[in-house]
C-alpha positions as CSV (number, residue, x, y, z in Angstrom):
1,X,22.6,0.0,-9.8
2,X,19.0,-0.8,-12.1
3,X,18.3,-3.8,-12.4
4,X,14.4,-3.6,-13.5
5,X,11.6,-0.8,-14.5
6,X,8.4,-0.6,-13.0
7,X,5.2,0.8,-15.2
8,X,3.3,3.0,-12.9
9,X,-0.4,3.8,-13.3
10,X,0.2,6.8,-16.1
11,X,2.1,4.8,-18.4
12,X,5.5,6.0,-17.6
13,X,8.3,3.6,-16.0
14,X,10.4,3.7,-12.5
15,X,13.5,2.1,-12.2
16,X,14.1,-0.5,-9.3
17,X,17.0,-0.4,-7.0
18,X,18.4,-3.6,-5.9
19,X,18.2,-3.1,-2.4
20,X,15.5,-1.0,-0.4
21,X,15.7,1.9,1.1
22,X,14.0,3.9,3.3
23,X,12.2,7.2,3.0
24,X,11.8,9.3,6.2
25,X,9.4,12.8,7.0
26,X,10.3,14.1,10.3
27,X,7.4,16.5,10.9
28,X,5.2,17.5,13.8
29,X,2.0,16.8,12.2
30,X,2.1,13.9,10.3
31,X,-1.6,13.4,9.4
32,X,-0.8,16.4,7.1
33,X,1.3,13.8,4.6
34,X,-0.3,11.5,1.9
35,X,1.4,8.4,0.4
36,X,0.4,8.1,-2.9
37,X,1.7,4.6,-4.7
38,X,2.8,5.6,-8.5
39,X,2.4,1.5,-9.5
40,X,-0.9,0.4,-7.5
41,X,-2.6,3.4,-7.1
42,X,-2.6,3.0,-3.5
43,X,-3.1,6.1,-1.3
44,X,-1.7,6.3,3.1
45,X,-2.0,8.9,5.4
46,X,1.0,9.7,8.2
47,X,-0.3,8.6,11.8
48,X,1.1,9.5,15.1
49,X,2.0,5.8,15.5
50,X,5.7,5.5,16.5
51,X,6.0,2.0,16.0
52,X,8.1,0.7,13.1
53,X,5.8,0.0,10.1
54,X,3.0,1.9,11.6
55,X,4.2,5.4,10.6
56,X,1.1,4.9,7.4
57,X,-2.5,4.0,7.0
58,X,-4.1,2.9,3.9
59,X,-7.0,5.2,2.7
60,X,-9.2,3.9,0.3
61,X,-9.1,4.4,-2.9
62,X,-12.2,6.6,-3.4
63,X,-10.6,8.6,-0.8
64,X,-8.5,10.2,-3.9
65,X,-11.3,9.8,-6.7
66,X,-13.4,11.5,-4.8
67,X,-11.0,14.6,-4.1
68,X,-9.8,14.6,-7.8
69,X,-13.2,15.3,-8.0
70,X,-13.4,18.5,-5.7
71,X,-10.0,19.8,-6.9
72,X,-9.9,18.7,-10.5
73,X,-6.2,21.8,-11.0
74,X,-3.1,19.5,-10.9
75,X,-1.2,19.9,-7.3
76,X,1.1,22.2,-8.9
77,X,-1.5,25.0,-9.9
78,X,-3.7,24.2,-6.7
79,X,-5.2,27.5,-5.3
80,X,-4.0,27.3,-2.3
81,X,-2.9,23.9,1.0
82,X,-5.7,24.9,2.9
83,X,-8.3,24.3,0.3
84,X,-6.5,21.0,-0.2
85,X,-6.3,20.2,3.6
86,X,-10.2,21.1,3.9
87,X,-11.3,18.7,0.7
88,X,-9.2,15.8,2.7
89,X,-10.8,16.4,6.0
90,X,-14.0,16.3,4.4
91,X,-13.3,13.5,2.6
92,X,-12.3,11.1,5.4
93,X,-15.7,12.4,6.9
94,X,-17.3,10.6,4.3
């Protein structure tokens, strides 16, 4: 089922299926949801666009720097979504 690994950005690997798949989020709000890429650092944000290969926009980079920045915890032991929520908003202000 692997064929190849894939070093992502912190050093560890991913392994590669042969054939791709696809990853759905059925939501409501879908501006809610960020797409971070493990291999190019790459960050997307959900849109409202229902056209296929649309559902995603790239952010810039900085975008994520610059929240590391405001909410230096790791996800896991963040305070609280809203205070997460309110650094992205504020963030895409920018």
């Amino acid at each position: 089922m692997w064929e190849k690994m894939r070093k992502l950005i912190d050093g560890t690997e991913a392994s590669e299926l042969n054939e791709p798949i696809s990853l759905i989020v059925k939501t409501k709000c879908p501006s809610k949801y960020l797409l971070l890429d493990l291999e190019t650092d790459e960050t997307y944000r959900g849109t409202d666009n229902n056209q296929p290969g649309s559902h995603w926009t790239k952010i810039d980079n900085s975008f994520m720097n610059e929240f590391k920045k405001l909410n230096p915890k790791p996800a896991a032991t963040a305070v609280n979504v809203r205070e997460i929520l309110d650094a992205v908003d504020a963030l895409l202000k920018l």
